[in-house]
C-alpha positions in Angstrom: 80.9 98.5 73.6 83.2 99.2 71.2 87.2 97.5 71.9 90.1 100.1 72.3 93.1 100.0 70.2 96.7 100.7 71.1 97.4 104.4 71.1 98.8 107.2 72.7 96.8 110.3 73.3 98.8 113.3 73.6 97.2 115.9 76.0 96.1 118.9 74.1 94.9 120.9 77.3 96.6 124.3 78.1 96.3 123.7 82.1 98.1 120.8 83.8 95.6 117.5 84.4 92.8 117.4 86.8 92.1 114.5 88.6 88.6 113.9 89.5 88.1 115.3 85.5 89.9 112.8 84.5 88.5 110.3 86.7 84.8 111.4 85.5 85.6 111.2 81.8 87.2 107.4 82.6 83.8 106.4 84.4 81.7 108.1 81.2 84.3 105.3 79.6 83.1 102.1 81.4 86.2 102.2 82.6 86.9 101.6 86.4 89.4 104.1 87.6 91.9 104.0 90.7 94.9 105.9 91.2 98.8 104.5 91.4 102.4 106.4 92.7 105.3 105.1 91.3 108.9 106.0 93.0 111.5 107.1 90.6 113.4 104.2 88.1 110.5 101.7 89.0 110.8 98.9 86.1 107.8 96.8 85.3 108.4 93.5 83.4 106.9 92.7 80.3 103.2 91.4 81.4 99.5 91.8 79.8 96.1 91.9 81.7 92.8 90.5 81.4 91.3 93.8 80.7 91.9 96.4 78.6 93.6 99.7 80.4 93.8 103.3 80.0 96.6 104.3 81.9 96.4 108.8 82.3 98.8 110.8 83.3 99.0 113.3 86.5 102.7 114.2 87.5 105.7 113.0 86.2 106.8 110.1 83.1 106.4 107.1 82.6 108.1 104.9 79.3 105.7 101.6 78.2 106.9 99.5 75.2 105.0 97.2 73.6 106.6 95.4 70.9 108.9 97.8 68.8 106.8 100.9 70.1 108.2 103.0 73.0 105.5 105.8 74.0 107.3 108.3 76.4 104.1 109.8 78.6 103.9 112.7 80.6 101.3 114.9 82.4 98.4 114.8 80.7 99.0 112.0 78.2 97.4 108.6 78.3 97.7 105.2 76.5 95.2 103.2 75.3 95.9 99.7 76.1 93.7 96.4 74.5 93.2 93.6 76.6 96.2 90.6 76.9 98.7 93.4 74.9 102.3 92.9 76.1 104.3 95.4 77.7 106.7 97.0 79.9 107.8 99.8 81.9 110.1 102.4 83.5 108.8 105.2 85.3 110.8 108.4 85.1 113.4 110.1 87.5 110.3 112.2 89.2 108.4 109.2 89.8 104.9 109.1 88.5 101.7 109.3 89.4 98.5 108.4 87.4 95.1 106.7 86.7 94.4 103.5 86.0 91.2 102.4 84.4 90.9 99.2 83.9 87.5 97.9 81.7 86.7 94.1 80.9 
């Protein structure tokens, strides 16, 4: 299985995101999908993971850096994440809700 590499993926879809969709497409992935709600301002300190992430957008925003990169996500979008990467967070003033799928 070929390793991800840090990106962002803008969404290029003319209707808003579609859960189960996007849920299906992370499972054709090998990724294992759940969903997360984060309340408005919620901060995340810089952390990695043992596994490399895709985290997908629903509703609302969501800033990560990692390193000198900021990637400012909203519905649709989703970042590619590679296993033991650094990063932070703050969701946006909405809140946010979105997938996670995590793959080892």
């Amino acid at each position: 299985m070929r390793r991800i590499s840090l990106a962002r993926i803008p969404w290029d879809g003319d209707e808003e995101p579609v859960r189960h969709l996007l849920e299906e497409s992370l499972l054709e992935q090998g990724f294992d999908p759940f969903a997360w709600v984060d309340e408005p301002g919620k901060q995340y300190e810089t952390h990695s993971h043992p596994h490399e992430e895709c985290i997908w957008i629903l509703r609302g925003t969501i800033r990560f850096v990692v390193g000198d990169h900021r990637f400012d996500l909203g519905p649709g979008d989703r970042l590619m994440l590679p296993r033991a990467m650094q990063h932070e967070a703050l969701v946006g003033p909405e809140g946010c809700e979105y997938l996670v799928g995590q793959r080892r």
